[in-house]
C-alpha positions in Angstrom: 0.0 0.0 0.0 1.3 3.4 -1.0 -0.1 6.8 0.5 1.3 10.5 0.0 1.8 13.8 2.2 2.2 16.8 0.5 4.5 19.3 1.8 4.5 22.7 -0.1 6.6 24.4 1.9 9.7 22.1 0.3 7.6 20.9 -2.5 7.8 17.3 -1.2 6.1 14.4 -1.7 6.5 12.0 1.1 5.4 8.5 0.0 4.8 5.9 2.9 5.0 2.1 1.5 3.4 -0.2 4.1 2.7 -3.8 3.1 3.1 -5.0 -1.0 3.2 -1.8 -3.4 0.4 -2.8 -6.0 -0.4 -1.4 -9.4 -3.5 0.6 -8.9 -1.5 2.0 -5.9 1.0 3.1 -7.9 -1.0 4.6 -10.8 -2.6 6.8 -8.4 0.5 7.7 -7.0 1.9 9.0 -10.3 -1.0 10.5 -11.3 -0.8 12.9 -7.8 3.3 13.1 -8.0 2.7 14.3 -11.8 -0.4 16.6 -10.5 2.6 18.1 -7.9 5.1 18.4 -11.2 2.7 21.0 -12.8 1.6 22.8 -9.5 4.9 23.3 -7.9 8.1 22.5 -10.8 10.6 20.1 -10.1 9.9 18.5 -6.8 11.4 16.1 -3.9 10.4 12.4 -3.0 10.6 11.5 0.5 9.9 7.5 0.5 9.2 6.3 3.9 9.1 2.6 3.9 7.5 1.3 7.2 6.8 -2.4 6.7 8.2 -3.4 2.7 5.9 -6.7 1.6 7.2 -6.7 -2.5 5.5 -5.0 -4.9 3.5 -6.6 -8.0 5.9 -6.7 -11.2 3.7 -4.3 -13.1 4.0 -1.9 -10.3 7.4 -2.3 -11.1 7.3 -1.6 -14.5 5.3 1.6 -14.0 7.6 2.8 -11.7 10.5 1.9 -13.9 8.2 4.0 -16.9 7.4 7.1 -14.4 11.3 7.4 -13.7 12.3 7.2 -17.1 9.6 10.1 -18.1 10.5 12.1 -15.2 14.1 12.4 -13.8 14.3 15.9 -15.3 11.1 16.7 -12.6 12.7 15.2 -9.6 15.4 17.0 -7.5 16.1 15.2 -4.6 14.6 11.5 -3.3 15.2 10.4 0.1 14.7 6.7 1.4 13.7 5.8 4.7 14.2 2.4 5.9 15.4 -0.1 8.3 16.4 -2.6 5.7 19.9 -2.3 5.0 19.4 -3.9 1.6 17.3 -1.2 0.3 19.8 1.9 1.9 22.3 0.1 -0.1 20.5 0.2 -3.2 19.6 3.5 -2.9 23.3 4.3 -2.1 24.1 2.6 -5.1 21.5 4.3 -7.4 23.1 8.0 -6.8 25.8 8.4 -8.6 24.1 7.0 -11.6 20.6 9.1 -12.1 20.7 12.5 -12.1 18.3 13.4 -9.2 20.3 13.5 -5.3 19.7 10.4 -4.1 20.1 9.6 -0.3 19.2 6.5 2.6 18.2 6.8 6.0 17.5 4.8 8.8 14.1 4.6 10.1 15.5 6.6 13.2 16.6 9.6 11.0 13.3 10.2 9.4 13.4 14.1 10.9 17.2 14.3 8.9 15.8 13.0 5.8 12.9 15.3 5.6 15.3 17.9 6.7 17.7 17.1 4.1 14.8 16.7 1.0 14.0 20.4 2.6 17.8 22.1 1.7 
């Protein structure tokens, strides 16, 4: 399941994943992320993940299209989790796309929305 917050003040989307991340989820969650591109410009991603359950594989692949279409809208994306596995991937993705990319613990959760903020 994903659902948003929208912070204006930092134009950032904070996206909470709790269980599997499914494709209708998804759909409306880049229809309201591409609703924040045209109100606001390029924006920032805050994902916090709270309990990560998998995702369905065309969830996947949307997410795979909506990144592709929109790197140029995206200025920073912070991950939240406590799964090392997906800090390192993160960690791994940001010197590769072109959007700051950074992990966080669960515990630092107020530093990553401070960080998405700067």
């Amino acid at each position: 399941m994903l659902t948003y917050i929208d912070r204006p003040e930092s134009k950032t989307v904070e996206l909470i994943v709790n269980g599997k991340v499914l494709k209708d989820d998804y759909i409306k969650t880049a229809e309201h992320l591409q609703e924040k591109i045209g109100e606001w410009g390029r924006i920032n991603i805050l994902e916090h993940i709270q309990n990560y359950d998998g995702f369905e594989i065309s969830a996947f692949w949307k997410n795979m299209k909506f990144a592709a279409e929109h790197l140029k809208d995206i200025a920073k994306c912070a991950v939240v989790a406590d799964e090392a596995w997906i800090r390192g991937l993160t960690d791994a993705a940001d010197p590769v796309v072109p959007i700051e990319v950074k992990a966080f613990p669960r515990e630092q959760l107020p530093l990553a929305r401070e960080w998405v903020r700067q």
